[in-house]
Every structure is written in structure tokens, then in C-alpha cells.
N, CA, C and O of each residue as an XYZ file, in Angstrom:
264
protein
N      86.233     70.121    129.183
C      87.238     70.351    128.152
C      87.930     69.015    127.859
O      88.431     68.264    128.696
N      87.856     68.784    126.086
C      88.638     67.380    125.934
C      89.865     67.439    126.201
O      90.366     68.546    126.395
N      90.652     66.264    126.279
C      92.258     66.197    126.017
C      92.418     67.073    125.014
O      92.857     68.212    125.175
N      92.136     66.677    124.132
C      92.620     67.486    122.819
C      92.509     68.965    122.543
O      93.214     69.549    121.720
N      91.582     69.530    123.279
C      91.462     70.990    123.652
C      92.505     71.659    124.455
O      92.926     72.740    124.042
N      93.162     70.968    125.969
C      93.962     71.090    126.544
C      95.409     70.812    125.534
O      96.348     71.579    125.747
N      95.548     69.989    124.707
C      96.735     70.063    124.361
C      96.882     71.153    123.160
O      97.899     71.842    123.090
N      95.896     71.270    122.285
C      95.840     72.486    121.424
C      96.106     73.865    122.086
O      96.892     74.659    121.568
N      95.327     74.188    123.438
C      96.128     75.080    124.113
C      97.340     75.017    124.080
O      97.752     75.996    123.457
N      98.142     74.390    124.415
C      99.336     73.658    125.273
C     100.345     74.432    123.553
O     101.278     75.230    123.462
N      99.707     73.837    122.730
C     101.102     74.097    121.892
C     100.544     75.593    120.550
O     101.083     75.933    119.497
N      99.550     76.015    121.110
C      99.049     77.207    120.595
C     100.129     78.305    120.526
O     100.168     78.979    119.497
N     100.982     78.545    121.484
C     101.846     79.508    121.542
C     103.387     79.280    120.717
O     104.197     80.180    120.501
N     103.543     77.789    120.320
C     104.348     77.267    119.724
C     104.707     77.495    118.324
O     105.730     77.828    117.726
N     103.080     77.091    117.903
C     102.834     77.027    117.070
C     103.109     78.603    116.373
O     103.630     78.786    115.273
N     102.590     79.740    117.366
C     102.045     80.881    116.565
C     103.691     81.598    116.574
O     103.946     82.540    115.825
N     104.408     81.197    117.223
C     106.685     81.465    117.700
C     106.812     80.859    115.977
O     107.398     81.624    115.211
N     106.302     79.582    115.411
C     106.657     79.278    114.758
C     106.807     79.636    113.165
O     107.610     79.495    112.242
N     105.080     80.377    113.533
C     104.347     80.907    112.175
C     105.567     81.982    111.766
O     106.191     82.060    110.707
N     105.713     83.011    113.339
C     106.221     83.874    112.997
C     107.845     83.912    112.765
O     108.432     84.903    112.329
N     108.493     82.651    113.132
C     109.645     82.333    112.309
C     109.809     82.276    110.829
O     110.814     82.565    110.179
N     108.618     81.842    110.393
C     108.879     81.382    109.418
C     108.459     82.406    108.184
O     108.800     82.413    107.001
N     107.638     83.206    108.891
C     107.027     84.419    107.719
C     108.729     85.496    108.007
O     109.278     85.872    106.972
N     109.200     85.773    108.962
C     110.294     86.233    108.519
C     111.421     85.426    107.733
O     112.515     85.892    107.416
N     111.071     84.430    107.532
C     112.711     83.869    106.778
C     112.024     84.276    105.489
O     112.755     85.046    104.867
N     110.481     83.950    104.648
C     110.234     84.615    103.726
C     110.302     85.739    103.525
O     110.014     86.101    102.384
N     110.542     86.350    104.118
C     110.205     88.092    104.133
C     108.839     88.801    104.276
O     108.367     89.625    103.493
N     108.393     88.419    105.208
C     106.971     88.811    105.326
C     107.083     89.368    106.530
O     106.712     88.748    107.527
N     107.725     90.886    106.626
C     107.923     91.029    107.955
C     106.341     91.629    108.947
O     105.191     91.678    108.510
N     106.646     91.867    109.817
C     105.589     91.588    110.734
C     104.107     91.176    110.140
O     103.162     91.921    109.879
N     104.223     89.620    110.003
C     103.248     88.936    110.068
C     102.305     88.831    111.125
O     101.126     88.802    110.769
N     102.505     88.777    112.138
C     101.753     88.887    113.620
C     100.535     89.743    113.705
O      99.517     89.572    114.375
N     100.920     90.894    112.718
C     100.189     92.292    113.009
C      99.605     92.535    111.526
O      98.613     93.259    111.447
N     100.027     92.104    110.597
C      99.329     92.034    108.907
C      98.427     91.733    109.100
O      98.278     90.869    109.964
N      97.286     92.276    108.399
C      95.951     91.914    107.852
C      95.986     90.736    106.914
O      96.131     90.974    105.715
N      95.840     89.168    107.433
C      96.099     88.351    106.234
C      94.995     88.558    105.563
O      95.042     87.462    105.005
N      93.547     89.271    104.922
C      93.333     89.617    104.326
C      93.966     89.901    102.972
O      93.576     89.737    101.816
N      95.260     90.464    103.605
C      95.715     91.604    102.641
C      96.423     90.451    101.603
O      96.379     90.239    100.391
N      96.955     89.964    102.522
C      98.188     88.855    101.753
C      97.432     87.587    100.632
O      96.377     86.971    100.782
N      98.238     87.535     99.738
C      97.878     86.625     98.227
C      97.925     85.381     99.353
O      98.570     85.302    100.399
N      96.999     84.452     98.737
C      96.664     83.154     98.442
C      98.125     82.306     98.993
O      98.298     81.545     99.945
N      99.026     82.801     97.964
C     100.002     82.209     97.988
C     101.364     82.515     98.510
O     102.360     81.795     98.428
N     101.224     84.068     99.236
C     102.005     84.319    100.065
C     101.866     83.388    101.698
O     102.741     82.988    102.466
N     100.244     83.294    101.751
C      99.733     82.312    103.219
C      99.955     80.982    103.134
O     100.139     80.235    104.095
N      99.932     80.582    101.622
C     100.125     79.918    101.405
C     101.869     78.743    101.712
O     102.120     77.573    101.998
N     102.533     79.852    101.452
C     104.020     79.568    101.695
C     104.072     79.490    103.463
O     104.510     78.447    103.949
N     103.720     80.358    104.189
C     103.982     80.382    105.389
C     103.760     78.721    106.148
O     104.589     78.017    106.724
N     101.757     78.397    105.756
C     101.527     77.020    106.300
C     102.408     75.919    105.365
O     102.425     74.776    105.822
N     103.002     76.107    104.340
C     103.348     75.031    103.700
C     104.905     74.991    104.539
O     105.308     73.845    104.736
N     105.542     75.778    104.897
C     106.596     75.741    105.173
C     106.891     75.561    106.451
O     108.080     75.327    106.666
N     105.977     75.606    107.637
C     105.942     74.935    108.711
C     105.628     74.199    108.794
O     105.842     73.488    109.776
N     104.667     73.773    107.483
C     104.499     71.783    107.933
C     106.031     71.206    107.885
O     106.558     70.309    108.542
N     106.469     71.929    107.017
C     108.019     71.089    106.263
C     108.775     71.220    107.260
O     109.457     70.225    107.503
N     108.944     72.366    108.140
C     109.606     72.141    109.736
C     109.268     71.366    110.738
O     110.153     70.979    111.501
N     107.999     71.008    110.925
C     107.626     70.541    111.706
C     108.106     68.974    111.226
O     108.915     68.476    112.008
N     107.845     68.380    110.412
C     107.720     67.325    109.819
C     109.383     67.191    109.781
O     109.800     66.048    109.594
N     110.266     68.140    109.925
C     111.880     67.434    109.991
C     112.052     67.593    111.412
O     112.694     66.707    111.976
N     111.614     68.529    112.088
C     111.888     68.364    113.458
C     111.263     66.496    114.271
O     111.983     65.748    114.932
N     110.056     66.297    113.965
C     110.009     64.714    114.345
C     110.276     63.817    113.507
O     109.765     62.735    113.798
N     111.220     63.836    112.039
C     112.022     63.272    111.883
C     113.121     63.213    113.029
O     113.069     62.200    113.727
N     113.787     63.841    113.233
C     114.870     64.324    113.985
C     115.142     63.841    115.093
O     116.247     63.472    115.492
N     113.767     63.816    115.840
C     113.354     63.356    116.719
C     112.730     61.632    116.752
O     112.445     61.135    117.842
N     112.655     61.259    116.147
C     112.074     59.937    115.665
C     114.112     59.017    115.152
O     114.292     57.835    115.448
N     114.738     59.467    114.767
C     115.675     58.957    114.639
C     116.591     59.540    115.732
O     117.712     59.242    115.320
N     116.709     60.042    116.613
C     117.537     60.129    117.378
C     118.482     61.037    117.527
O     119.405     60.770    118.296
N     118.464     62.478    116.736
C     119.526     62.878    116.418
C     119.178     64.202    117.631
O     120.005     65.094    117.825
């Protein structure tokens, strides 16, 4: 197993705390358990776009010190 396998584990569970933060602030309630099947393009769409945008201020955040 590479590094990179081990660390994808590592933040797999993070990641998926995160998804599901963020599909409830849209209103997508229980995302966890939805058929994304079901869901538009651009409802999935919002979810990954909007945790990049968290993620990406959290190591801001972190990158300046705050």
C-alpha cells in the first residue's frame, strides 16, 4: 500500500463529516443515504463545489496563521 493510499484512508472519514456538512447547509437533507442518482447534475454539483471552497479557506486560515 502507497503513502498516498494510507493517507486517503486517513482523511476518508473527514472528508465524507464534510460532504455531509455541507449538503445540509444546502438543504439536501440526508445526503448520506440519497440515491445520488436521483440528484440533478447541479444539485452534486453544489455540494463538491462548495467543499472545495471550505476546504480551500480552511488552509488559507491555516497558512496565515489565524
Amino acid at each position: 500500500m502507497s503513502l498516498q493510499d494510507k493517507m486517503n484512508m486517513n482523511a476518508k472519514p473527514a472528508l465524507n463529516s464534510l460532504k455531509t456538512e455541507v449538503a445540509n447547509e444546502l438543504g439536501l437533507s440526508n445526503y448520506e443515504q440519497a440515491d445520488k442518482g436521483n440528484l440533478t447534475a447541479r444539485q452534486n454539483g453544489y455540494v463538491g463545489g462548495y467543499m472545495t471552497k471550505k476546504l480551500v479557506e480552511m488552509a488559507e486560515r491555516q497558512l496565515s496563521g489565524k
